[in-house]
Backbone as numpy.savetxt, mean C-alpha at the origin, in Angstrom:
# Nx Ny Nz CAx CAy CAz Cx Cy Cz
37.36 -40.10 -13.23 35.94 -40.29 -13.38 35.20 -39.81 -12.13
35.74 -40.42 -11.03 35.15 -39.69 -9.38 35.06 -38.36 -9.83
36.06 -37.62 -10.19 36.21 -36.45 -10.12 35.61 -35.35 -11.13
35.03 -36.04 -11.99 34.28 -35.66 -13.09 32.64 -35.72 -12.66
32.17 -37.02 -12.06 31.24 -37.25 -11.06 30.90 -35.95 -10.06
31.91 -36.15 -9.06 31.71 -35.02 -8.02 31.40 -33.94 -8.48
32.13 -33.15 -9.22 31.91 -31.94 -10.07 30.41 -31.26 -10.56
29.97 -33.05 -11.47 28.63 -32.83 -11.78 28.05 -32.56 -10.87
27.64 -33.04 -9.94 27.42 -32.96 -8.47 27.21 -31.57 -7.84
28.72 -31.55 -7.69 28.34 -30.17 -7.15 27.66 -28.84 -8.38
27.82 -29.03 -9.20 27.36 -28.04 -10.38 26.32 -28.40 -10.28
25.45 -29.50 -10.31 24.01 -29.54 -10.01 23.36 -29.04 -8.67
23.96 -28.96 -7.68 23.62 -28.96 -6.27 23.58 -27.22 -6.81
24.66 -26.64 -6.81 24.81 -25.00 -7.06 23.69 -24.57 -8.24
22.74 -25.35 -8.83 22.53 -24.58 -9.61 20.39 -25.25 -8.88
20.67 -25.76 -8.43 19.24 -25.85 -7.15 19.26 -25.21 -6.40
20.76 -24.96 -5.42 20.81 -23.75 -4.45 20.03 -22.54 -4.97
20.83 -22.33 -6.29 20.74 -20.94 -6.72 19.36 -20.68 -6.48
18.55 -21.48 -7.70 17.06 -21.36 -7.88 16.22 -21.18 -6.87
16.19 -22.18 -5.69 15.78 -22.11 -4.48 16.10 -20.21 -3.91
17.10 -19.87 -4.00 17.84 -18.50 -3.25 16.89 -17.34 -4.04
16.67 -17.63 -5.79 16.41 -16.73 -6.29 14.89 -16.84 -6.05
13.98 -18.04 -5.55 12.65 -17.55 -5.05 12.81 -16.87 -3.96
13.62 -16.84 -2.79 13.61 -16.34 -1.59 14.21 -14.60 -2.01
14.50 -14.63 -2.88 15.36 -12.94 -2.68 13.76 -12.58 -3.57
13.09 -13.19 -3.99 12.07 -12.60 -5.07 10.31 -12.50 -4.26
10.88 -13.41 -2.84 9.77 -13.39 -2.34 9.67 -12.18 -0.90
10.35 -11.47 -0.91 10.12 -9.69 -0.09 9.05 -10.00 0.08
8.93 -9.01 1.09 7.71 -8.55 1.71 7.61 -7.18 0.68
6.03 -7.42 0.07 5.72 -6.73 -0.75 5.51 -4.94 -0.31
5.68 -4.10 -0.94 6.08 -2.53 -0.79 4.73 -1.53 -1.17
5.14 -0.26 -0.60 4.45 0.49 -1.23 5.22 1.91 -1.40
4.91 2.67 -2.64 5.72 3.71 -2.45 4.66 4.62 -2.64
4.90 5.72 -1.64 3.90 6.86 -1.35 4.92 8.24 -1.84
4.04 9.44 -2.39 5.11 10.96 -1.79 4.11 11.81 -1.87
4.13 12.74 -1.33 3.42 13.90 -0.81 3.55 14.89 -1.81
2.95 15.22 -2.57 2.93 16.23 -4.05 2.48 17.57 -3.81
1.52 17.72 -2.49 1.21 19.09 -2.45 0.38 18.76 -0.71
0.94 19.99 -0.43 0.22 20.47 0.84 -0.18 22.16 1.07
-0.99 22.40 1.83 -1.33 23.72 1.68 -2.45 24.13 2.40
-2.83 25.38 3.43 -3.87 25.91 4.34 -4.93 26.13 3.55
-5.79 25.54 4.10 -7.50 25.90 3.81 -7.53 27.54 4.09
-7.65 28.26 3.61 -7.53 29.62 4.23 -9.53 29.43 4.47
-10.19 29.26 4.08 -11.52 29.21 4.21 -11.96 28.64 5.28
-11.19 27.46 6.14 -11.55 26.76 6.96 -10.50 26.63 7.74
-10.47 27.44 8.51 -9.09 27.85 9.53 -8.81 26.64 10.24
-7.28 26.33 10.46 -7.21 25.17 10.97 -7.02 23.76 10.16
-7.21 23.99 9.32 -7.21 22.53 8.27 -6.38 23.32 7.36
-6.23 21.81 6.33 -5.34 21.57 5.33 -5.35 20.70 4.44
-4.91 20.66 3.53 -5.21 19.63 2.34 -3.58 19.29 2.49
-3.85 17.53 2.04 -2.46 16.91 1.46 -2.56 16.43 0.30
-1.78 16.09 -0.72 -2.43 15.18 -1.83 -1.27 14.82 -2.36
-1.39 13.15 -2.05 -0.08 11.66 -1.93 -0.60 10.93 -3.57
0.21 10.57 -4.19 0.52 9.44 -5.55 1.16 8.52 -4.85
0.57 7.50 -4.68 1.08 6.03 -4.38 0.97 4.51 -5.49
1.93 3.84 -5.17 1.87 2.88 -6.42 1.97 1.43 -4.89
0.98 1.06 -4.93 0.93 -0.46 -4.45 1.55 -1.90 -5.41
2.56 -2.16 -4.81 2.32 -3.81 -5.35 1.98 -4.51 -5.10
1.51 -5.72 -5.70 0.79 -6.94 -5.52 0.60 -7.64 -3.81
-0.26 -7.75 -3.13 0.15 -8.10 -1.82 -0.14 -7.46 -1.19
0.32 -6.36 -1.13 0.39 -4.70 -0.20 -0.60 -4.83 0.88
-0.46 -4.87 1.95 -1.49 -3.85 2.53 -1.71 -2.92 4.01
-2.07 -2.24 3.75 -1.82 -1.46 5.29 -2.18 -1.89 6.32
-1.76 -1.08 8.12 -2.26 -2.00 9.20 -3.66 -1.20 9.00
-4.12 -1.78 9.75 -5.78 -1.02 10.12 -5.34 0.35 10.74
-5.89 1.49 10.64 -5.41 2.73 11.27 -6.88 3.25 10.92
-6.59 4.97 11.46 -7.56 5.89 11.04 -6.83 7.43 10.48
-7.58 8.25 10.63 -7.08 9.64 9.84 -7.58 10.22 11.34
-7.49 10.62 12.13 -7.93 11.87 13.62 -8.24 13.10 13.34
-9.68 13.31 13.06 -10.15 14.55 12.16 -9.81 15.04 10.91
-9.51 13.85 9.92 -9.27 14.30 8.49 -9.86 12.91 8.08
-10.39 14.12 6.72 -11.10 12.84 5.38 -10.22 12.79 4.45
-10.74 11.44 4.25 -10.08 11.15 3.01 -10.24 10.56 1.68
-9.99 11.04 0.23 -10.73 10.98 -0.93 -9.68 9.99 -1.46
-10.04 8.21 -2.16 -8.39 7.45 -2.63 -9.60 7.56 -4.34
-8.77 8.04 -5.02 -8.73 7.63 -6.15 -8.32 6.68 -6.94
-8.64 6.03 -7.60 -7.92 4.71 -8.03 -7.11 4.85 -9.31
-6.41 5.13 -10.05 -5.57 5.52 -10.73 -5.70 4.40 -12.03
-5.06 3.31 -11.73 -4.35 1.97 -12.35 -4.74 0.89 -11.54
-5.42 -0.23 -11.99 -5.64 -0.87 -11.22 -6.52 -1.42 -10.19
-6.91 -1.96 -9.08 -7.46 -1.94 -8.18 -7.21 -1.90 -7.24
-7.92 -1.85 -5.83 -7.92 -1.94 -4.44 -9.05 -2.42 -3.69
-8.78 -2.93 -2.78 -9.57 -3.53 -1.76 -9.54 -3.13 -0.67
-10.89 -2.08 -0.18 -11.02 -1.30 1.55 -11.21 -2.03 2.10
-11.42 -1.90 3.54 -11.83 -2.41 4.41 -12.35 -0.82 5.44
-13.11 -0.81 5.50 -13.73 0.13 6.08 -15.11 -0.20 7.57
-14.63 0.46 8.60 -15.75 -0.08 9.63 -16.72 1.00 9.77
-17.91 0.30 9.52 -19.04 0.37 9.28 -19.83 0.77 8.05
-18.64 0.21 6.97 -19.14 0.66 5.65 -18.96 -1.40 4.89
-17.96 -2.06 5.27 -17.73 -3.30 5.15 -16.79 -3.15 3.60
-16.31 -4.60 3.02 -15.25 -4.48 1.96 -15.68 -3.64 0.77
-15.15 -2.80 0.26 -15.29 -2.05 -0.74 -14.33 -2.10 -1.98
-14.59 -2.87 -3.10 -13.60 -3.04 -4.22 -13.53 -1.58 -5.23
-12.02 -0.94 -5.61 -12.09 0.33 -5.98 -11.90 0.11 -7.28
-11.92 -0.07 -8.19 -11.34 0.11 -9.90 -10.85 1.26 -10.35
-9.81 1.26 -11.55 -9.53 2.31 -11.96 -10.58 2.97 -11.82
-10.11 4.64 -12.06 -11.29 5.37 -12.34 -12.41 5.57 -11.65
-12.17 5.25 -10.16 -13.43 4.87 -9.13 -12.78 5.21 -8.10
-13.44 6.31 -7.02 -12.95 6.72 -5.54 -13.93 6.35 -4.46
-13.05 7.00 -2.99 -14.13 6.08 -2.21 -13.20 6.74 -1.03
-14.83 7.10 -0.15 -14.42 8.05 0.60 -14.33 7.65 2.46
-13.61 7.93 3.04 -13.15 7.60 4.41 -13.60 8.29 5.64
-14.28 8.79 6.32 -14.51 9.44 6.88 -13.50 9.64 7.72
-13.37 10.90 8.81 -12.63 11.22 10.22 -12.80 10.35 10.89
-11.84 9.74 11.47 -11.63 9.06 12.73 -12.24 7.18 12.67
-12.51 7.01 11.16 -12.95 5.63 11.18 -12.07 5.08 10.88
-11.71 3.59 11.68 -11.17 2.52 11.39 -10.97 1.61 9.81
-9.65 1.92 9.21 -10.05 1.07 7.79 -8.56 1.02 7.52
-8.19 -0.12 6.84 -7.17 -0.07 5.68 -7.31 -0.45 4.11
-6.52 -0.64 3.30 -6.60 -0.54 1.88 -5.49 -1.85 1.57
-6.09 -2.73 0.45 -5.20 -3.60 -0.26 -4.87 -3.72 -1.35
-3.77 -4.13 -1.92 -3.66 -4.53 -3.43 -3.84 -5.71 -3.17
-4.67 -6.56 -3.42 -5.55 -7.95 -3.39 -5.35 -8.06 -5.02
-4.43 -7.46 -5.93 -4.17 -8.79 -7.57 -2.86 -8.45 -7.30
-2.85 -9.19 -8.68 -1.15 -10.04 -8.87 -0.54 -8.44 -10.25
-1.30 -7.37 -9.79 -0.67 -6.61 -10.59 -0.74 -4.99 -10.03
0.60 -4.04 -10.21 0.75 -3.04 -9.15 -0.71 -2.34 -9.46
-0.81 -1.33 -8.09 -1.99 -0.28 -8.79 -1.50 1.17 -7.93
-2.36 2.06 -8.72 -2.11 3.34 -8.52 -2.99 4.01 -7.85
-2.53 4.99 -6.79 -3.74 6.12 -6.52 -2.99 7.27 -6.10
-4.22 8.20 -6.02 -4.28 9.58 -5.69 -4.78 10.08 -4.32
-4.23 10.13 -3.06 -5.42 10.30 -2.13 -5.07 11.89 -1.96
-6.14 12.34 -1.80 -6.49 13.71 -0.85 -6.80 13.66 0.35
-6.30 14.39 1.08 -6.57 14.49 2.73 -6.89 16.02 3.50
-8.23 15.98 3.59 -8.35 17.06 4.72 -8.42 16.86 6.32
-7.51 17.67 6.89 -7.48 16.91 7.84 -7.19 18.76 8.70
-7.40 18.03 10.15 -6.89 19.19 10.78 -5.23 19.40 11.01
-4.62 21.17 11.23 -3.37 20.61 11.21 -2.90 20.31 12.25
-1.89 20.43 13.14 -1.46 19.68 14.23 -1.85 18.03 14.17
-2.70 17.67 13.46 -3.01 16.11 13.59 -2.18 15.65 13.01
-1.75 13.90 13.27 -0.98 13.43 12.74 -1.98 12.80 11.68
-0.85 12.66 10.20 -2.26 12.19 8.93 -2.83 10.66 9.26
-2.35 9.70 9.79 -2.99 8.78 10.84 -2.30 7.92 11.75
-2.88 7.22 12.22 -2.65 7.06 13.36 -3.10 5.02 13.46
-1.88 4.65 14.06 -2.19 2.73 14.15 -3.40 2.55 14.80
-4.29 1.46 14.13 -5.74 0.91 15.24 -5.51 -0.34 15.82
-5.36 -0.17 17.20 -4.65 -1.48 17.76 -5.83 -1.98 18.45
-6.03 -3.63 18.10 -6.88 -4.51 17.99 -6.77 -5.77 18.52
């Protein structure tokens, strides 16, 4: 009977562990996946270049504060939403189907602020030798 006891025991204990383990493996630090689809010389505007990135944010997401160092930038909103943060423009909510534009060298990052992934498109003109941005340390 002890031993039938204990058992339960531990089969109950292992199966709280588990649950407990499976919020922690489920609670990551939330991701983003970016890739670079096309790059290519402004031949019109010597010195620059266009990039243009498909990114899928999940829930959570969000970048450090940074800037772009002589490149703009166009985020399209794909799927979903986003939440800017932009200095001297203040929070800017994006919806599908809705872009929103960054200027050179300003301070801003971008969030997925819902509980569901979202999509975008950004374009970047930027100069080349620049790096596409750069951390804003605060």
């Amino acid at each position: 009977m002890k031993a039938k006891m204990f058992a339960a025991i531990l089969f109950a204990g292992g199966i709280l562990l588990g649950a407990g383990t499976s919020e922690i493996i489920h609670a990551q630090a939330p991701k983003l996946a970016t890739k670079q689809i096309f790059q290519t010389d402004l031949n019109n505007l010597p010195g620059q270049e266009v990039l243009l990135f498909a990114s899928t944010w999940q829930p959570g997401f969000a970048l450090p504060l940074h800037m772009h160092p002589e490149g703009h930038e166009i985020t399209y909103v794909v799927e979903g939403e986003q939440t800017f943060e932009i200095e001297g423009v203040g929070t800017k909510i994006v919806k599908a189907g809705e872009a929103i534009y960054t200027a050179p060298n300003t301070p801003h990052f971008g969030r997925n602020a819902t509980d569901k992934d979202s999509k975008t498109i950004v374009i970047r003109i930027k100069a080349k030798g620049q790096p596409v941005a750069v951390e804003v340390k605060r």
